[in-house]
N, CA and C atoms as an extended XYZ file, in Angstrom:
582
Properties=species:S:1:pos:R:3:atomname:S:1:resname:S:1:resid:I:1 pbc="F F F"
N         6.262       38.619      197.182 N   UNK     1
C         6.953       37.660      196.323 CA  UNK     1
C         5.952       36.806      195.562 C   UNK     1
N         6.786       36.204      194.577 N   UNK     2
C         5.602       35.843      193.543 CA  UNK     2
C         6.301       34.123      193.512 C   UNK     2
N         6.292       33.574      195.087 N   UNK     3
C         6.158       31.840      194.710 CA  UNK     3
C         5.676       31.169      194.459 C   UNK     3
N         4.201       31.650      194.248 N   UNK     4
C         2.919       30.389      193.014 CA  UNK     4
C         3.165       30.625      191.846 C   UNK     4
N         3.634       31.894      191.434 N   UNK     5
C         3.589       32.344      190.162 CA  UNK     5
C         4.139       31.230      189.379 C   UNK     5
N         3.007       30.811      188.313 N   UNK     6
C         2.645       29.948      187.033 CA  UNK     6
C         3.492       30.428      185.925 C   UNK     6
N         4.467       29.377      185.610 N   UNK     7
C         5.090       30.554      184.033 CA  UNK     7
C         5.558       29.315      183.260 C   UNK     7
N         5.160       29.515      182.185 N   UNK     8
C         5.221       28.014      181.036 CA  UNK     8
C         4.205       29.037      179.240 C   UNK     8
N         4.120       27.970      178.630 N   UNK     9
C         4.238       28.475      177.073 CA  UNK     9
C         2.346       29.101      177.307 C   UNK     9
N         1.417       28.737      178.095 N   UNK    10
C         0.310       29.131      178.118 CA  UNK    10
C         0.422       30.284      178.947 C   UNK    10
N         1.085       30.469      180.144 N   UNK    11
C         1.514       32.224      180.860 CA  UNK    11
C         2.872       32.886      180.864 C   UNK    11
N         3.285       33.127      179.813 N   UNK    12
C         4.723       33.739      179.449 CA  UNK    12
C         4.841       35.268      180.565 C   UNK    12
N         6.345       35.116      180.900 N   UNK    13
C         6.336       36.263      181.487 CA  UNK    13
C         6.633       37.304      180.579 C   UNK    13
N         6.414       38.745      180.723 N   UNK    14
C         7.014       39.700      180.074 CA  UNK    14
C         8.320       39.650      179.719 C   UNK    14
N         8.735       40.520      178.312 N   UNK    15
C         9.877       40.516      178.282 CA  UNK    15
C        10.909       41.482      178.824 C   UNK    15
N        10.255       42.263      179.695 N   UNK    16
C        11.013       43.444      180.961 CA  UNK    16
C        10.871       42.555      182.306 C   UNK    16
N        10.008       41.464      182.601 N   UNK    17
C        10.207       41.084      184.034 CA  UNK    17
C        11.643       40.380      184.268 C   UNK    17
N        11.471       41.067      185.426 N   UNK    18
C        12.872       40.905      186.367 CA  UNK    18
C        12.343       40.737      187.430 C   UNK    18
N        13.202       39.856      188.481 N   UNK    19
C        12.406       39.332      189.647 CA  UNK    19
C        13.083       40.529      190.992 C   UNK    19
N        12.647       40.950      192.052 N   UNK    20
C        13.513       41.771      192.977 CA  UNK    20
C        14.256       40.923      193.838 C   UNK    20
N        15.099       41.791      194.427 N   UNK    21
C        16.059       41.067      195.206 CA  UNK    21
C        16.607       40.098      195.039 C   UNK    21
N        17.277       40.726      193.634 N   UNK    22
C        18.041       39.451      193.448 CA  UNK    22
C        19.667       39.191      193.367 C   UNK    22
N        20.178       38.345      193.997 N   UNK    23
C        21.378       38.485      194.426 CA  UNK    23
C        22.461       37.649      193.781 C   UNK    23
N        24.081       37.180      193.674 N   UNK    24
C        24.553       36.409      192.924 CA  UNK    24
C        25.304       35.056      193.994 C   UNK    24
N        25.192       34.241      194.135 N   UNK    25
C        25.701       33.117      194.809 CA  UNK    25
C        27.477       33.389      194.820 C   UNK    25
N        27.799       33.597      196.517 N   UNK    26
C        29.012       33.534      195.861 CA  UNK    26
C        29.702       32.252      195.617 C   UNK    26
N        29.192       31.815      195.372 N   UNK    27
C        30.321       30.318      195.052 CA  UNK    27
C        30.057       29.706      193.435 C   UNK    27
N        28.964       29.883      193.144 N   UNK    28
C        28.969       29.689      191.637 CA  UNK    28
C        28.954       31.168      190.921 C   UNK    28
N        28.248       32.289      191.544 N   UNK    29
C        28.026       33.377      190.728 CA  UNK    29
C        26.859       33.317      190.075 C   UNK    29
N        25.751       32.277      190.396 N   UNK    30
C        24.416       31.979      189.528 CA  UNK    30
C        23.574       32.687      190.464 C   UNK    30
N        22.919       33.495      189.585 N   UNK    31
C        21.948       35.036      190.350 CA  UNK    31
C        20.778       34.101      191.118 C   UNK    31
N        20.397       34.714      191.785 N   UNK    32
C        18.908       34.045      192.310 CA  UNK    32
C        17.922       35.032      193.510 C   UNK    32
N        16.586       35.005      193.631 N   UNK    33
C        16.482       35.902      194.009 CA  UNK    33
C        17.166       35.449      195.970 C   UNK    33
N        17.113       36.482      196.196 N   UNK    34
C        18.284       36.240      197.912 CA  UNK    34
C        17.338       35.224      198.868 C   UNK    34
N        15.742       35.278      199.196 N   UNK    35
C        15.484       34.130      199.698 CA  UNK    35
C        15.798       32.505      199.580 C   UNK    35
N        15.672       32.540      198.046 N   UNK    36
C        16.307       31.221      197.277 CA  UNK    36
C        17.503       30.933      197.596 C   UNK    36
N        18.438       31.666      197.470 N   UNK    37
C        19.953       31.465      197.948 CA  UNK    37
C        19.904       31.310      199.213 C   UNK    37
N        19.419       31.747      200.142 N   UNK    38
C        19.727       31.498      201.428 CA  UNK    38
C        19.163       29.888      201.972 C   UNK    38
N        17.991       30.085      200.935 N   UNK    39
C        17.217       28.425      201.644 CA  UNK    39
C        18.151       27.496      200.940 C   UNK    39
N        18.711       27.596      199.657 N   UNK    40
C        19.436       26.589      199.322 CA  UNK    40
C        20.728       26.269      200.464 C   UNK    40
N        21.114       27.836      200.255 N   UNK    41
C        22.482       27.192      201.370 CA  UNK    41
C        22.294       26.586      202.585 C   UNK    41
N        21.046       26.800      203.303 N   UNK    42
C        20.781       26.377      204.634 CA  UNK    42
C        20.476       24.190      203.951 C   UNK    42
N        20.004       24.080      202.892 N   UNK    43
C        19.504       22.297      202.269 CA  UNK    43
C        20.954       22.393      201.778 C   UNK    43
N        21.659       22.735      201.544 N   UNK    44
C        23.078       21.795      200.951 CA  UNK    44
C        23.805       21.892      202.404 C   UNK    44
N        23.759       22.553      203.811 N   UNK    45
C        24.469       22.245      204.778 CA  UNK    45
C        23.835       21.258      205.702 C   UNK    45
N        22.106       21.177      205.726 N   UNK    46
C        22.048       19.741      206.322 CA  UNK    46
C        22.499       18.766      205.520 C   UNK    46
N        22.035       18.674      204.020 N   UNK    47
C        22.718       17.775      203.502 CA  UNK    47
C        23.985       16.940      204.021 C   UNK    47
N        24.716       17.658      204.188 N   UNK    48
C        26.115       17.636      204.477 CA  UNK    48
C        26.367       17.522      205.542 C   UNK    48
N        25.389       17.906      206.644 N   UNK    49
C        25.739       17.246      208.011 CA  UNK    49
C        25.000       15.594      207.927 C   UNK    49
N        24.596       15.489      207.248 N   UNK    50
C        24.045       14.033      206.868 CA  UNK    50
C        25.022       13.350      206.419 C   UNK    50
N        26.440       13.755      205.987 N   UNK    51
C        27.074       12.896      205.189 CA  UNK    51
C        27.393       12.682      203.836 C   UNK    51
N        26.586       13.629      202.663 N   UNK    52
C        26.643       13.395      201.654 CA  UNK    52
C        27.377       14.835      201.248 C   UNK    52
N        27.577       15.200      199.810 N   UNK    53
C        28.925       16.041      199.233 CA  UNK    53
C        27.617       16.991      199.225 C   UNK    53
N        27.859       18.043      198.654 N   UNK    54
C        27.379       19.031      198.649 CA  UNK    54
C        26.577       19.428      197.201 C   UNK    54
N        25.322       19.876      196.728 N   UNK    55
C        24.706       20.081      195.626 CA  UNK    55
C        25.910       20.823      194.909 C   UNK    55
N        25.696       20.995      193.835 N   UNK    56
C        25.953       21.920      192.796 CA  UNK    56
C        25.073       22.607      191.847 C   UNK    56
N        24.902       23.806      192.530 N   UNK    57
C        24.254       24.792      191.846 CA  UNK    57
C        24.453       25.063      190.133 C   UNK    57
N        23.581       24.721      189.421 N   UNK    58
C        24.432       24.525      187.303 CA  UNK    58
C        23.652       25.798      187.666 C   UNK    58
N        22.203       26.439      187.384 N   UNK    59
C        21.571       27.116      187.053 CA  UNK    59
C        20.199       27.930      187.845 C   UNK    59
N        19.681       29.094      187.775 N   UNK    60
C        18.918       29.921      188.536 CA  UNK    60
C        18.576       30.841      187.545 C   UNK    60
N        18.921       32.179      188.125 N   UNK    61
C        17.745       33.144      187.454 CA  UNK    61
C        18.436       33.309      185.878 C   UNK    61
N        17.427       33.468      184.861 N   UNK    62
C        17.937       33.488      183.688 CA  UNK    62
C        17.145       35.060      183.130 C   UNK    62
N        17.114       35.499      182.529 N   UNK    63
C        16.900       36.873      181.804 CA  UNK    63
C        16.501       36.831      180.497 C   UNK    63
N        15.434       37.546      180.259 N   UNK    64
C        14.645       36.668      178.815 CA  UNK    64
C        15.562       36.696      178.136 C   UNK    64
N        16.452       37.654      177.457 N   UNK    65
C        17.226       37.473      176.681 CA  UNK    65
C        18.222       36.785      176.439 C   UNK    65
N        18.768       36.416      177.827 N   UNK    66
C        19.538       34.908      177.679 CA  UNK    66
C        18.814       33.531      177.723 C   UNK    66
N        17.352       33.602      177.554 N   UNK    67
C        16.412       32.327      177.955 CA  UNK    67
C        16.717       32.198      176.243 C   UNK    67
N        16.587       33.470      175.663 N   UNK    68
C        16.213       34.018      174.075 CA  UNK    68
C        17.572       32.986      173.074 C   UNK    68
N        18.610       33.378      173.748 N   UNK    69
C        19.852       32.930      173.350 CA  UNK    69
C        19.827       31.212      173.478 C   UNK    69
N        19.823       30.774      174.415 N   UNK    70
C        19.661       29.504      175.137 CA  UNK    70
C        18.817       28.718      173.867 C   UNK    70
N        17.728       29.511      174.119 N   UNK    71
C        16.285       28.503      172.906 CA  UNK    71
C        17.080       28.368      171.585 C   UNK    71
N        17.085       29.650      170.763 N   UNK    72
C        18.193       30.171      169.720 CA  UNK    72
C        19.451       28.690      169.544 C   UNK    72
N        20.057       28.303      170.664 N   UNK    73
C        21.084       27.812      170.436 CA  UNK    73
C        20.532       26.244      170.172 C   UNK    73
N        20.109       26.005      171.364 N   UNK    74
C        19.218       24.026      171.181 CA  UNK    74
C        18.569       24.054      169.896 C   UNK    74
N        17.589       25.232      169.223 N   UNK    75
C        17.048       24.751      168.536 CA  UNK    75
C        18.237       24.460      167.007 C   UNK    75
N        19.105       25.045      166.913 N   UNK    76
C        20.412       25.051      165.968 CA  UNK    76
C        20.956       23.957      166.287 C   UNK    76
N        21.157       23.497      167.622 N   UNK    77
C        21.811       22.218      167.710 CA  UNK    77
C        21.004       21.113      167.455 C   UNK    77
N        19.893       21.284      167.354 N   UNK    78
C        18.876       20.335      167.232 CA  UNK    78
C        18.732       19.935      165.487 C   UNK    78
N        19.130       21.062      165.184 N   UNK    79
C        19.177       20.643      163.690 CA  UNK    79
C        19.989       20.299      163.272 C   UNK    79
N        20.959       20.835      163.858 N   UNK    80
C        22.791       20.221      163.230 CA  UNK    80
C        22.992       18.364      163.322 C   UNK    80
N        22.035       18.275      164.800 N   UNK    81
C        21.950       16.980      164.767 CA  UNK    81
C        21.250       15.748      164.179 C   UNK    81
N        20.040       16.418      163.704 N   UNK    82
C        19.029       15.714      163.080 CA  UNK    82
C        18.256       16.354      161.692 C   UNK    82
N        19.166       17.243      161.330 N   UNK    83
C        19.076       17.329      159.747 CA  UNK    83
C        17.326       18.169      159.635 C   UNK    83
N        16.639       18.127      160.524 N   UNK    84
C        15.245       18.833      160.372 CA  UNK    84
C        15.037       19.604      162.185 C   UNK    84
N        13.806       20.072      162.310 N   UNK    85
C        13.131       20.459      163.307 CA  UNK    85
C        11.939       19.472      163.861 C   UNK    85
N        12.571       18.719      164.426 N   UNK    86
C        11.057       17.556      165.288 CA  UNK    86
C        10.461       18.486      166.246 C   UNK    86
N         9.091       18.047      165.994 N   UNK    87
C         8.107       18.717      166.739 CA  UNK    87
C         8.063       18.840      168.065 C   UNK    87
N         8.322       17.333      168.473 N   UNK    88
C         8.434       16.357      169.711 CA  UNK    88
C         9.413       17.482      170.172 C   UNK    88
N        10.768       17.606      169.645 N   UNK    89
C        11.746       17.900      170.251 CA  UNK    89
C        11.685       19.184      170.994 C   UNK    89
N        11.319       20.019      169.981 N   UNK    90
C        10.947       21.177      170.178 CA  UNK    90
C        10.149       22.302      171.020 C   UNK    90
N         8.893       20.851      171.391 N   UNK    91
C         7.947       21.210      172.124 CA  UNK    91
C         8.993       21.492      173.793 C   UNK    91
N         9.934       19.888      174.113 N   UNK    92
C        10.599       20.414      175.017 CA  UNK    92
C        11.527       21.030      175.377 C   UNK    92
N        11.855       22.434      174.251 N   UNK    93
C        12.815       23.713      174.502 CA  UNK    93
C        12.050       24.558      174.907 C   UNK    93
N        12.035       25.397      176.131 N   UNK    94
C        11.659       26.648      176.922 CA  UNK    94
C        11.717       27.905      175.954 C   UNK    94
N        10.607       28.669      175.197 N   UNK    95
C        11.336       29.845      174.968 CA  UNK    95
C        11.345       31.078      175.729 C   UNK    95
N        12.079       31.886      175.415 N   UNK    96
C        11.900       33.280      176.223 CA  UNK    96
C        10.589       33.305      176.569 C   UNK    96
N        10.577       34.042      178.177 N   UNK    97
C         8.979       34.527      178.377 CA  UNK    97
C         8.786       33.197      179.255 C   UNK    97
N         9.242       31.744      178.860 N   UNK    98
C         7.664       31.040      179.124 CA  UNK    98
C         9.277       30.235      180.493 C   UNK    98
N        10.475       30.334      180.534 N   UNK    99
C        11.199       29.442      181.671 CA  UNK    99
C        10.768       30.138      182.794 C   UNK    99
N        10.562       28.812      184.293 N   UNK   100
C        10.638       29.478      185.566 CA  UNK   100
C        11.676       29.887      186.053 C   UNK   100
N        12.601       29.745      184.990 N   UNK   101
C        14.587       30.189      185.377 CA  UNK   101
C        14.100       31.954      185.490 C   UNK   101
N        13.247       32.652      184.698 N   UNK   102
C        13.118       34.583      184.726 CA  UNK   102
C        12.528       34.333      185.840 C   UNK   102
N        12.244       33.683      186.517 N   UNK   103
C        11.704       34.017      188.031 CA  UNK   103
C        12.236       34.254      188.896 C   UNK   103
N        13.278       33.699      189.021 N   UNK   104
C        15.099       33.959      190.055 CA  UNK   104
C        14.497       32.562      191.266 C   UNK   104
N        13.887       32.068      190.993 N   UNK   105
C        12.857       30.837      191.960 CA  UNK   105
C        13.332       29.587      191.666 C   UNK   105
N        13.582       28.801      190.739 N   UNK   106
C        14.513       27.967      190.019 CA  UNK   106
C        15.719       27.372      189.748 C   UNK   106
N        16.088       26.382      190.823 N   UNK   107
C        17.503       25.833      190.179 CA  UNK   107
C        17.661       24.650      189.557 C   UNK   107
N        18.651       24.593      189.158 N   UNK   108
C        18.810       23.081      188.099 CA  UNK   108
C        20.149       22.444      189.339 C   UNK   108
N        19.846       21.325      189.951 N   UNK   109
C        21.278       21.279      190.486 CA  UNK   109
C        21.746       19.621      189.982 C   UNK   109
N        23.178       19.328      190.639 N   UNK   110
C        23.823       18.041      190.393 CA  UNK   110
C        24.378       17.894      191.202 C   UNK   110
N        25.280       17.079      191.474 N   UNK   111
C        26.340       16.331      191.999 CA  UNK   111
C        27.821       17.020      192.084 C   UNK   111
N        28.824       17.184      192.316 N   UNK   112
C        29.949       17.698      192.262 CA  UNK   112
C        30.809       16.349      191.426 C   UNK   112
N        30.444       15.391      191.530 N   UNK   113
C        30.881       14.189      190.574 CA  UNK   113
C        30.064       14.480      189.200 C   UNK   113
N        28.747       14.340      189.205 N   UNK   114
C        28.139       14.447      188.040 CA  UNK   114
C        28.591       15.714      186.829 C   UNK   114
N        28.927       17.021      188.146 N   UNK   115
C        29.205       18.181      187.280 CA  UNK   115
C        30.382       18.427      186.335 C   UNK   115
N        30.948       17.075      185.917 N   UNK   116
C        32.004       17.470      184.882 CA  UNK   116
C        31.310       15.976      183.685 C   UNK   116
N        30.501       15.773      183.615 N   UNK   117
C        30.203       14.497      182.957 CA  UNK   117
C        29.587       15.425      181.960 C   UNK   117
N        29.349       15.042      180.614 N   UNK   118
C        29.215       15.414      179.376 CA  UNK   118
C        27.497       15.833      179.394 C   UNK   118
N        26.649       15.370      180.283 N   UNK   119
C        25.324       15.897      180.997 CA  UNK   119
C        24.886       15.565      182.227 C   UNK   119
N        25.458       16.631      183.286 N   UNK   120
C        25.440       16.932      184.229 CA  UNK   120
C        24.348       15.902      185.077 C   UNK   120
N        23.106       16.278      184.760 N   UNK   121
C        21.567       15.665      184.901 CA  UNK   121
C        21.531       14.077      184.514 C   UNK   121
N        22.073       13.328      183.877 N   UNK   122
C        21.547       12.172      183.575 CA  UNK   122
C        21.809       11.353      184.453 C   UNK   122
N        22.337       10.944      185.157 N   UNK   123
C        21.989       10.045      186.390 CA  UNK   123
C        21.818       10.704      187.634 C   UNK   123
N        21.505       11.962      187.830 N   UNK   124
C        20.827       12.557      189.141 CA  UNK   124
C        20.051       11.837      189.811 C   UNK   124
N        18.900       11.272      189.113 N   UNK   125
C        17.957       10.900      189.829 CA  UNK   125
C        18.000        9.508      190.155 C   UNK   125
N        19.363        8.667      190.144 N   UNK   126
C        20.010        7.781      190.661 CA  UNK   126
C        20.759        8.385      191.618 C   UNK   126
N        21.178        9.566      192.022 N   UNK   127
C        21.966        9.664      193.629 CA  UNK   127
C        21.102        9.678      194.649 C   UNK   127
N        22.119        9.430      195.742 N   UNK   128
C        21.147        9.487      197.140 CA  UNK   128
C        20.990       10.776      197.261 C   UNK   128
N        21.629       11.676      196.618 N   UNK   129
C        21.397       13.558      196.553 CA  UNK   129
C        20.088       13.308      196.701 C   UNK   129
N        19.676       13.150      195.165 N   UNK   130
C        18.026       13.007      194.695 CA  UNK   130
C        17.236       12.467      195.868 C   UNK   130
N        17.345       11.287      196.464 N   UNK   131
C        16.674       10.688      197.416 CA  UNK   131
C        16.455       11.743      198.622 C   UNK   131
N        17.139       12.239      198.960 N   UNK   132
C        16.953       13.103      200.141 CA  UNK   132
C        16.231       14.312      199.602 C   UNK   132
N        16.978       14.808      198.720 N   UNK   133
C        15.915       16.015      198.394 CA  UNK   133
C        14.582       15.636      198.092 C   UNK   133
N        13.936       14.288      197.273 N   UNK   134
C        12.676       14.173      197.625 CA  UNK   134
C        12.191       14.044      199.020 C   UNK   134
N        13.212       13.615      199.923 N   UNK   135
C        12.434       13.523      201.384 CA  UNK   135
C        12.253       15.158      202.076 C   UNK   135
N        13.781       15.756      201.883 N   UNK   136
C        13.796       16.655      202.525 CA  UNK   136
C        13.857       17.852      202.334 C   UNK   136
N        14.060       18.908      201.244 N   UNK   137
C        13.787       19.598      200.051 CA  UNK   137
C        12.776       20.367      200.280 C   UNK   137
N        11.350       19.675      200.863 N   UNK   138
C        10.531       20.465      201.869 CA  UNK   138
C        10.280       21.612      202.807 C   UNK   138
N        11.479       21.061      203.761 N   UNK   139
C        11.861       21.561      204.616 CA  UNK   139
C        12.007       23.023      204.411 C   UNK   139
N        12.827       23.068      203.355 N   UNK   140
C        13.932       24.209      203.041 CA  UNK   140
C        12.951       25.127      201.580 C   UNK   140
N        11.455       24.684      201.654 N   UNK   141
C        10.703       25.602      200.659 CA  UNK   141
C        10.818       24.748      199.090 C   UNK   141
N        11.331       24.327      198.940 N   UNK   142
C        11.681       23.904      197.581 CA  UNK   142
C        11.065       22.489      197.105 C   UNK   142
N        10.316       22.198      195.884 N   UNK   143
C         9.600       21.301      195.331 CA  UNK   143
C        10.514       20.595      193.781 C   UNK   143
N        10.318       19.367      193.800 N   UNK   144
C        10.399       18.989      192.679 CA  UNK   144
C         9.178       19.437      191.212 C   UNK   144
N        10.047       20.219      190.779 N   UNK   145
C         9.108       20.547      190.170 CA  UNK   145
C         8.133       20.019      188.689 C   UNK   145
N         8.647       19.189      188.308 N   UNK   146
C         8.037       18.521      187.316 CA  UNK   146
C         8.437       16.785      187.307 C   UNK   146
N         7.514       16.699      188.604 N   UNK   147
C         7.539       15.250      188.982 CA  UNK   147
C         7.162       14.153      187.553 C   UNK   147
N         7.873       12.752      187.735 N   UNK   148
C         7.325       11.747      186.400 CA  UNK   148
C         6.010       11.792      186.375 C   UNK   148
N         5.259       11.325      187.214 N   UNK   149
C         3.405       11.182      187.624 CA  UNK   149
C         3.030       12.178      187.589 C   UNK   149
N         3.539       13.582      187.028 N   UNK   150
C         2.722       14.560      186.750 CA  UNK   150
C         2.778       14.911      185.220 C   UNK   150
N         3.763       14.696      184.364 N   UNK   151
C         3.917       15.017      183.326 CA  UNK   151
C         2.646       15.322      182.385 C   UNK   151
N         1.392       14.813      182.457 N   UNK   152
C         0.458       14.423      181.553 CA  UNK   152
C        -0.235       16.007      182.512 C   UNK   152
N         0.146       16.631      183.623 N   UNK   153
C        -0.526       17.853      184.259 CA  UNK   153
C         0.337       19.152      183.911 C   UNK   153
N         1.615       18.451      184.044 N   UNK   154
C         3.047       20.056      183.949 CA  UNK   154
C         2.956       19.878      182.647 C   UNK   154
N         2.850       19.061      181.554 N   UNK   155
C         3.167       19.164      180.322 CA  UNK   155
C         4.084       19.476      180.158 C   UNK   155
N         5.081       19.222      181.055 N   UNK   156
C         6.299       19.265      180.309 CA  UNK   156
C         7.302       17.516      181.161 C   UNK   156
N         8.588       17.200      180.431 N   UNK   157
C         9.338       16.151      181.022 CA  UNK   157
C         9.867       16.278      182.062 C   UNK   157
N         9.631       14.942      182.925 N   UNK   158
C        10.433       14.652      183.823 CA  UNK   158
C        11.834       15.662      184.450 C   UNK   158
N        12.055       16.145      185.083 N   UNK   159
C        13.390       16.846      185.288 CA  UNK   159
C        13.571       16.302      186.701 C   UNK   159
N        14.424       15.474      186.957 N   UNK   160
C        14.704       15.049      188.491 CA  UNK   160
C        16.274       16.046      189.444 C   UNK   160
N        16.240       17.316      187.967 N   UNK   161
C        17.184       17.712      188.943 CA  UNK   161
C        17.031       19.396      189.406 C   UNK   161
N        15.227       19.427      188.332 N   UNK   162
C        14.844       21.006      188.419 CA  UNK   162
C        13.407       21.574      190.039 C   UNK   162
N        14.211       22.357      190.548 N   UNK   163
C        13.166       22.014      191.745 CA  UNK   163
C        12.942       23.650      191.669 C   UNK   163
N        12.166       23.724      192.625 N   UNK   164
C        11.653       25.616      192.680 CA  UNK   164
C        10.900       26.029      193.972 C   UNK   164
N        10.942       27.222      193.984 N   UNK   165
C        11.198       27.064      195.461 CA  UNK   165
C         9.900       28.042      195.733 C   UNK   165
N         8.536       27.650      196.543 N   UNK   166
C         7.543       28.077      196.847 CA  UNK   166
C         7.385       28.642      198.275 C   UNK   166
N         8.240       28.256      199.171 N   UNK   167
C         8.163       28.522      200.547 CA  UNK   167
C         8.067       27.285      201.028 C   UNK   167
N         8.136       27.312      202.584 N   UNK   168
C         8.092       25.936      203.543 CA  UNK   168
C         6.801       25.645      203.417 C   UNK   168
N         6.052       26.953      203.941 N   UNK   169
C         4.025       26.203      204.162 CA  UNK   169
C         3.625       25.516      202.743 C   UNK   169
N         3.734       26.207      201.277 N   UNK   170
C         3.431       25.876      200.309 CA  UNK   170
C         4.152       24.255      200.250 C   UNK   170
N         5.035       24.333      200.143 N   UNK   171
C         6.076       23.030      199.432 CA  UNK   171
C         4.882       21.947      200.432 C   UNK   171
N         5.053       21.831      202.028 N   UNK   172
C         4.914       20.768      203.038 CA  UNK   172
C         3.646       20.427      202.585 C   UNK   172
N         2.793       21.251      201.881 N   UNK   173
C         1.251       20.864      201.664 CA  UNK   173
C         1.282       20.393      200.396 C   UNK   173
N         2.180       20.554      199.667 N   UNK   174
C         2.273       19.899      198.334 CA  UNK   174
C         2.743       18.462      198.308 C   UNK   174
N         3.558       18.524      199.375 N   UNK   175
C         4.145       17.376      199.454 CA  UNK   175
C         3.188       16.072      199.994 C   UNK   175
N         2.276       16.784      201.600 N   UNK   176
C         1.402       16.157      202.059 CA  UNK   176
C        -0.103       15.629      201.111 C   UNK   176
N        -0.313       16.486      200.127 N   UNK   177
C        -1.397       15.550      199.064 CA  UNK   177
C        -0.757       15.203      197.872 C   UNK   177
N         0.269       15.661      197.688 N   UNK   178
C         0.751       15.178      196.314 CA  UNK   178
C         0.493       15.974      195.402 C   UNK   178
N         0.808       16.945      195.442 N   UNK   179
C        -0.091       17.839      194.414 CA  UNK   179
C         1.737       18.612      193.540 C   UNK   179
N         1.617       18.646      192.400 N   UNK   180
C         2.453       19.329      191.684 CA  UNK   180
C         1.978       20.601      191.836 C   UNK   180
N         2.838       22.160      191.255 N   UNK   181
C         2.274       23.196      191.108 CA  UNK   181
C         0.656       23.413      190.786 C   UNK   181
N         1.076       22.925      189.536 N   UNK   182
C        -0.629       23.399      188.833 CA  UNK   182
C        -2.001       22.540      189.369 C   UNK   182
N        -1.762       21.247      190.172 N   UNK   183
C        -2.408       21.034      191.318 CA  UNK   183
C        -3.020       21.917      192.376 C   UNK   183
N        -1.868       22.429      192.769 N   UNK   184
C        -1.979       22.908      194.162 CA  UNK   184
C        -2.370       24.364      193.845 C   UNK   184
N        -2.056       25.196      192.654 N   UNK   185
C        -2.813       26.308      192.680 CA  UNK   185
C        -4.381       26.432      192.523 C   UNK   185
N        -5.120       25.562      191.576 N   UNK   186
C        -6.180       25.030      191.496 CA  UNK   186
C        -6.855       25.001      192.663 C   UNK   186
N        -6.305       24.418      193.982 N   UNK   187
C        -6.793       23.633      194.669 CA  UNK   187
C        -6.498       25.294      195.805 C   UNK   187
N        -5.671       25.478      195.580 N   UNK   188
C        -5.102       27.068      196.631 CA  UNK   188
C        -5.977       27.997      196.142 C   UNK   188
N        -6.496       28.202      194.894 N   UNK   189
C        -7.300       29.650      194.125 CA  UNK   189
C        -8.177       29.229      194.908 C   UNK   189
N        -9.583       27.916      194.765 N   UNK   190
C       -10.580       27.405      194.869 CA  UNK   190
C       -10.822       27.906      196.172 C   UNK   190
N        -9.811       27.240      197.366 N   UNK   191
C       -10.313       27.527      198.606 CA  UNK   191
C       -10.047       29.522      199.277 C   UNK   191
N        -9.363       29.583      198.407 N   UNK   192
C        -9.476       31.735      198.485 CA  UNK   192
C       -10.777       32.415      198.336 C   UNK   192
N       -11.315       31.153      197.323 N   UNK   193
C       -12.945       31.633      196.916 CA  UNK   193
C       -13.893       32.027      197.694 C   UNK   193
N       -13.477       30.835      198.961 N   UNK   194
C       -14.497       30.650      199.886 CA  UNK   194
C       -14.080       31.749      200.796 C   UNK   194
């Protein structure tokens, strides 16, 4: 399995990669590869023996050609709304090739309250959801993946509701120095060296 695997506008994946074993959630129907699904379902049932409602799965594995469609569409809405193409804006649309969604490694989740609000994501990172999954999210393999205090390293924004899922050993050591992805591979290649 490929859970370090780096994928953004500087390492685009192919436009034939497809991730293996990949399976469809039955409760949303959002593909993912089958380890991912299983670790999620095992973090939305402690969740929930904790007391709180249950995640909602919006998004997972995507397929270049629907990453293709997706880009295609924001960047049209982006103009419909603002009469030109901002650079700024633009920079933060994913195109084909370059989302960690073609990885099947990737979910976008929310709230079951949040998930009918006009954007799902905008006060996520005001629930106690959020709070726990930064504590505990770990556990279950899965990282926040484009933490605020890293932005100026992920180059890309804030997402407090996009996490990805590296394994338990990976995530707990990321978590224990603080290290975002492109941290921790740096720091993971280096010591392979030796």
């Amino acid at each position: 399995m490929e859970f370090l695997r780096l994928v953004g506008k500087s390492n685009p994946l192919p436009k034939t990669y497809s991730p293996d074993f990949l399976i469809q959630n039955p409760i949303t129907k959002i593909w993912l590869v089958d380890e991912v699904d299983t670790q999620f379902y095992k973090m939305n049932m402690a969740l929930q023996k904790e007391g709180l409602s249950g995640l909602h799965l919006v998004s997972g594995y995507r397929s270049y050609g629907h990453q293709q469609t997706l880009y295609t569409k924001k960047l049209k809405r982006l103009y419909v709304l603002t009469g030109m193409y901002d650079a700024h804006e633009i920079i933060k649309i994913m195109p084909a090739g370059c989302s960690e969604h073609q990885l099947g490694l990737a979910i976008d989740v929310t709230t079951v309250i949040l998930k009918t609000a006009d954007d799902p994501y905008k006060n996520f990172q005001k629930t106690f959801h959020f709070e726990w999954l930064m504590q505990r999210s770990i556990d279950f393999g899965f990282i926040l993946r484009y933490p605020i205090d890293k932005e100026h390293i992920t180059l890309r924004e804030h997402k407090s509701y996009h996490f990805r899922y590296v394994g338990v050993n990976h995530a707990k050591k990321m978590y224990k120095f603080n290290l975002c992805l492109e941290e921790y591979l740096l720091h993971h290649n280096a010591m392979r060296c030796y």
